[in-house]
Structure formats: C-alpha cells, structure tokens
C-alpha positions in Angstrom: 25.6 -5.8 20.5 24.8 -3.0 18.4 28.3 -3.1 16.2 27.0 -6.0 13.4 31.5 -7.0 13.3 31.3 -8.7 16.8 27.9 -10.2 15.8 29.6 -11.5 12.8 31.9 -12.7 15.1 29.9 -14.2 17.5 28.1 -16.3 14.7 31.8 -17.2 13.6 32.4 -18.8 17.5 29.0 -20.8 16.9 30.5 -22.8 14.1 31.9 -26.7 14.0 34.9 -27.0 16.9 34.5 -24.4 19.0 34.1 -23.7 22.4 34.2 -20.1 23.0 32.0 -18.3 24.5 29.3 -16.6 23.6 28.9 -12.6 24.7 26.0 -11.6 26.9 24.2 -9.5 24.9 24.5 -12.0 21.6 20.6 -12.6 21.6 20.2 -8.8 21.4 22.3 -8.2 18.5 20.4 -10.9 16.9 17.3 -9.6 17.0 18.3 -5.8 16.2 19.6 -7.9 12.8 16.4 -9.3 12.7 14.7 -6.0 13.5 16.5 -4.6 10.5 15.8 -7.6 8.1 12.2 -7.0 8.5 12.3 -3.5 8.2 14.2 -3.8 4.7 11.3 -7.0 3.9 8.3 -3.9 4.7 10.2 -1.0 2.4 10.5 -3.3 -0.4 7.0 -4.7 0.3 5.5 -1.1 0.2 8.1 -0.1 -2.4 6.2 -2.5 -4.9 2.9 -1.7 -4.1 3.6 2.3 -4.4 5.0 1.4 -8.0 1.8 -1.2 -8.8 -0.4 1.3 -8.0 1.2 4.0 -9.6 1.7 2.1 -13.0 -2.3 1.2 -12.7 -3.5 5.0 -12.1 -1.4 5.9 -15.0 -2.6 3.1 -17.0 -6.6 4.1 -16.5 -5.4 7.5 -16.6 -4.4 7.2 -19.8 -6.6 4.9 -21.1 -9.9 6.8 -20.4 -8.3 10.0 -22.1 -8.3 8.7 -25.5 -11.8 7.8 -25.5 -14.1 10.3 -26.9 -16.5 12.3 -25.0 -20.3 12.1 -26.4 -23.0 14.3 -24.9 -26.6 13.1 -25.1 -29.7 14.4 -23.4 -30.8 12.3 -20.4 -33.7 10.1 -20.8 -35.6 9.0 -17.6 -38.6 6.5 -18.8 -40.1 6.7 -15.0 -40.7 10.2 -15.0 -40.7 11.5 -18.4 -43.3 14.2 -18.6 -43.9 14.5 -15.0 -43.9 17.9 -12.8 -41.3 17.1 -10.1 -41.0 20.8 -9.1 -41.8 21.2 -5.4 -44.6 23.4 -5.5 -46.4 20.5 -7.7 -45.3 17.5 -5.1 -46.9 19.7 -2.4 -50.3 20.2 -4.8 -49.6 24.3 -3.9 -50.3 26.6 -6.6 -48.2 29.0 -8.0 
C-alpha cells in the first residue's frame, strides 16, 4: 500500500460499524507511514541540534573577539634559569 488515499481508507473501514475488509497489504502501508513519521521525528531532531550548535559557536565566537588580547613573557618557576639546551642535558660541550 504505497498510495497513503487507500491507507486513509483502510483506517476509515477500521472505524465503529463496519465490517469490511481489510486489504492485504494494509500492515505494509502502515509501517511505510510509520517509516515516514520517524524519518520526519530524526530531521527535525537533527534540524535543532544543527541550529543549537550553530547559535553556540557563534555565541563563543563572538564572545571571545571582544576580549582583549595581552602579551606577557612566560614565566616557568621550575626551570627558570636552567640550560635545557640539548647539548647541556647530554653534559657534551660545545
């Protein structure tokens, strides 16, 4: 049951009162419709997390271009002063 009109209808024939019968491939058409349901459920699902994302890039984007920029020397207490060229870790001299 690919045409969604003659599930429609089938669903109709399941109502209060009647009798009819129901087609053959009426379990089919049902889950192609569910198929599609779901597929709808995972665009919008990855729809909103595309945007969410987006919106918080842009958001840190912009925030951290507004912030000034300072350059200061580096500063390492552990090995201030200290030769850590390789020709002085290997004790060779130069």
């Amino acid at each position: 049951m690919r045409d969604e009109h003659r599930l429609d209808k089938a669903l109709a024939r399941l109502g209060p009162g009647s009798g009819g019968a129901i087609p053959e491939d009426f379990m089919d058409g049902v889950w192609v419709r569910a198929g599609r349901l779901e597929e709808v459920s995972a665009r919008r699902t990855r729809l909103a997390l595309f945007a969410a994302m987006a919106f918080i890039g842009l958001g840190a984007g912009v925030g951290t271009t507004q912030a000034p920029a300072n350059a200061e020397p580096a500063g390492y207490q552990l090995v201030e002063g200290a030769d850590l060229s390789p020709a002085a870790l290997l004790h060779v001299e130069p």
